[in-house]
N, C-alpha and C positions, 0 to 999 in steps of 0.2 A: 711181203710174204703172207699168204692166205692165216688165217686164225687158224685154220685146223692144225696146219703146218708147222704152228710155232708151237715149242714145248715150254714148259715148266722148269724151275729150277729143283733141281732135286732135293735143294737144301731146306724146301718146304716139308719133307718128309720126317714125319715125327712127332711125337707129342710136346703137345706145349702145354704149360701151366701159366692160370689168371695171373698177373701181379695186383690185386685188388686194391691198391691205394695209389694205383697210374691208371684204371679204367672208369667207368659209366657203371654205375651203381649196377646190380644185378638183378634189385627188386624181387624179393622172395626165392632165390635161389642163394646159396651160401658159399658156392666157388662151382667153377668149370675149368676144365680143361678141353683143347683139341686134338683131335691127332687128322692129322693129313698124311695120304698118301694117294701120290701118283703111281699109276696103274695103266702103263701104253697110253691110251689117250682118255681115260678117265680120273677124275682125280675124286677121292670118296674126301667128305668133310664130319668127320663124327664129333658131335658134342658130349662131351662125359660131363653129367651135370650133379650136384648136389645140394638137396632141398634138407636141410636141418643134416643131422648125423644118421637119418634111414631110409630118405630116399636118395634111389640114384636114378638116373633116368641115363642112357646111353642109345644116340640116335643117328643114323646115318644117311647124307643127303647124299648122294653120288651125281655130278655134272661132268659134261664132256665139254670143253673148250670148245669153241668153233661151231656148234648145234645147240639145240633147243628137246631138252628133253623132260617128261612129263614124270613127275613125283607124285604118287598117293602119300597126302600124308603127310607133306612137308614137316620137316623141324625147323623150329624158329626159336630164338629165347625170349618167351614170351615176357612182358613188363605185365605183369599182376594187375597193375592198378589203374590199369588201360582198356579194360574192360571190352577187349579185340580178343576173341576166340578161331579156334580154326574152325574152319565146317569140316565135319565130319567123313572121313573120305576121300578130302575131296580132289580134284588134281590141282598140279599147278605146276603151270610150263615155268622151266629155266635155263634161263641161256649163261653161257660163260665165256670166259675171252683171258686171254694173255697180253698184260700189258709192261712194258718196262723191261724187256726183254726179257721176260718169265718170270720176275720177282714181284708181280702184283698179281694173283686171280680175282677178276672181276667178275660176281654173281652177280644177274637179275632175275629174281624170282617173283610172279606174279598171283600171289596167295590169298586164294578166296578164305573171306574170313566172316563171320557173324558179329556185328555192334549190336547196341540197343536203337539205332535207329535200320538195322535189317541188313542184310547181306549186302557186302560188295568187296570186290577185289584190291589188296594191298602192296604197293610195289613196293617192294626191299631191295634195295642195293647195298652189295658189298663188296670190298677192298680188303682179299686179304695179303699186306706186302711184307713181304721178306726187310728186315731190318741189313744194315752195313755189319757185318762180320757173320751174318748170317744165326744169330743167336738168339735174336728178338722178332716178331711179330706182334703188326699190331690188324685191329680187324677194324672195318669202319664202316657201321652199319646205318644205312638211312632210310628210313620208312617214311611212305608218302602222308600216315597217319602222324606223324611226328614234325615242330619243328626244328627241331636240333639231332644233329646225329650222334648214335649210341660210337665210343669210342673205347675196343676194351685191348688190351696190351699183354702180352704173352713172352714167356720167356721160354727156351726149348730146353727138354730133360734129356740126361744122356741118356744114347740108347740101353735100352735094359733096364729101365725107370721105370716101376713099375706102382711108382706112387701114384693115387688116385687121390682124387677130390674128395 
C-alpha cells in the first residue's frame, strides 16, 4: 500500500500527559503534554509545554504522511544545555510515514539550527507509537546531535480533560 494511502489509527487522537518518572529528563521545562489529531490526511502535533509555573509555550508542527512538507519555525523540545538553537525563521522539510499498521507516526525533520561552532542542519527522528490498549504513548526522539535517544512516555486524558501542564 503507497504511504499516502495508509491512515493512522485514530486512537492517536487526543491529549496526552508526561509521565515524568518513565521519560528522558525534560531539561528546563517542568512538564508537557501532547495533543494529536488527525485531520484527513494531515495529522497536527502540538506541544503544550511548561517552563516553571508562568511560562507556557503551545506549538504546532502539522506533517502529512506520505510528502515532505516545509515548516517555518519548527518546534522541537529543545535540551537547554545543549547549546543547539533554531535559526531564526528558518524552514525545515519533513517528511512523515505510517508504520505498524497506523500505530507508529514516524517524523523526520531536518532543522537548521545555530552551535558555537556555526550553522548546520540537525536530523530528528521520531516515533510516535500508540501503546497496547490504546492508553499509552510513548515518543522516541533521536537527534543526530545526540548519542542516546530522548525517550519520553505519555498517558492519554479523557476527553474533556482540560488539565494542562
Amino acid at each position: 500500500m503507497p504511504l499516502a494511502a495508509s491512515a493512522g489509527n485514530t486512537a492517536l487522537n487526543g491529549t496526552w500527559k508526561l509521565v515524568p518518572d518513565r521519560s528522558s529528563a525534560l531539561d528546563g521545562w517542568t512538564n508537557m503534554h501532547l495533543i494529536l489529531k488527525l485531520d484527513g490526511d494531515a495529522v497536527d502535533i502540538t506541544h503544550d509545554m511548561r517552563w516553571r509555573s508562568t511560562t507556557r509555550v503551545l506549538e504546532t508542527n502539522t506533517v502529512k504522511p506520505g510528502e515532505t512538507v516545509e515548516i517555518t519555525n519548527y518546534f522541537r523540545v529543545e535540551q537547554r544545555h545543549m547549546a543547539v538553537f533554531p535559526q531564526k525563521d528558518a524552514i525545515t522539510p519533513v517528511s512523515a510515514e505510517w508504520l505498524d499498521g497506523g500505530r507508529t507516526l514516524k517524523v523526520r525533520a531536518m532543522v537548521p539550527v545555530e552551535t558555537s561552532q556555526g550553522d548546520v542542519t540537525m536530523r530528528i527522528d521520531c516515533e510516535y507509537r500508540l501503546g497496547s490498549g490504546d492508553d499509552t504513548l510513548t515518543l522516541i526522539e533521536l537527534h543526530s546531535t545526540r548519542n542516546n535517544p530522548l525517550v519520553y512516555r505519555f498517558i492519554k486524558l479523557p476527553a474533556g480533560d482540560n488539565s494542562r501542564p
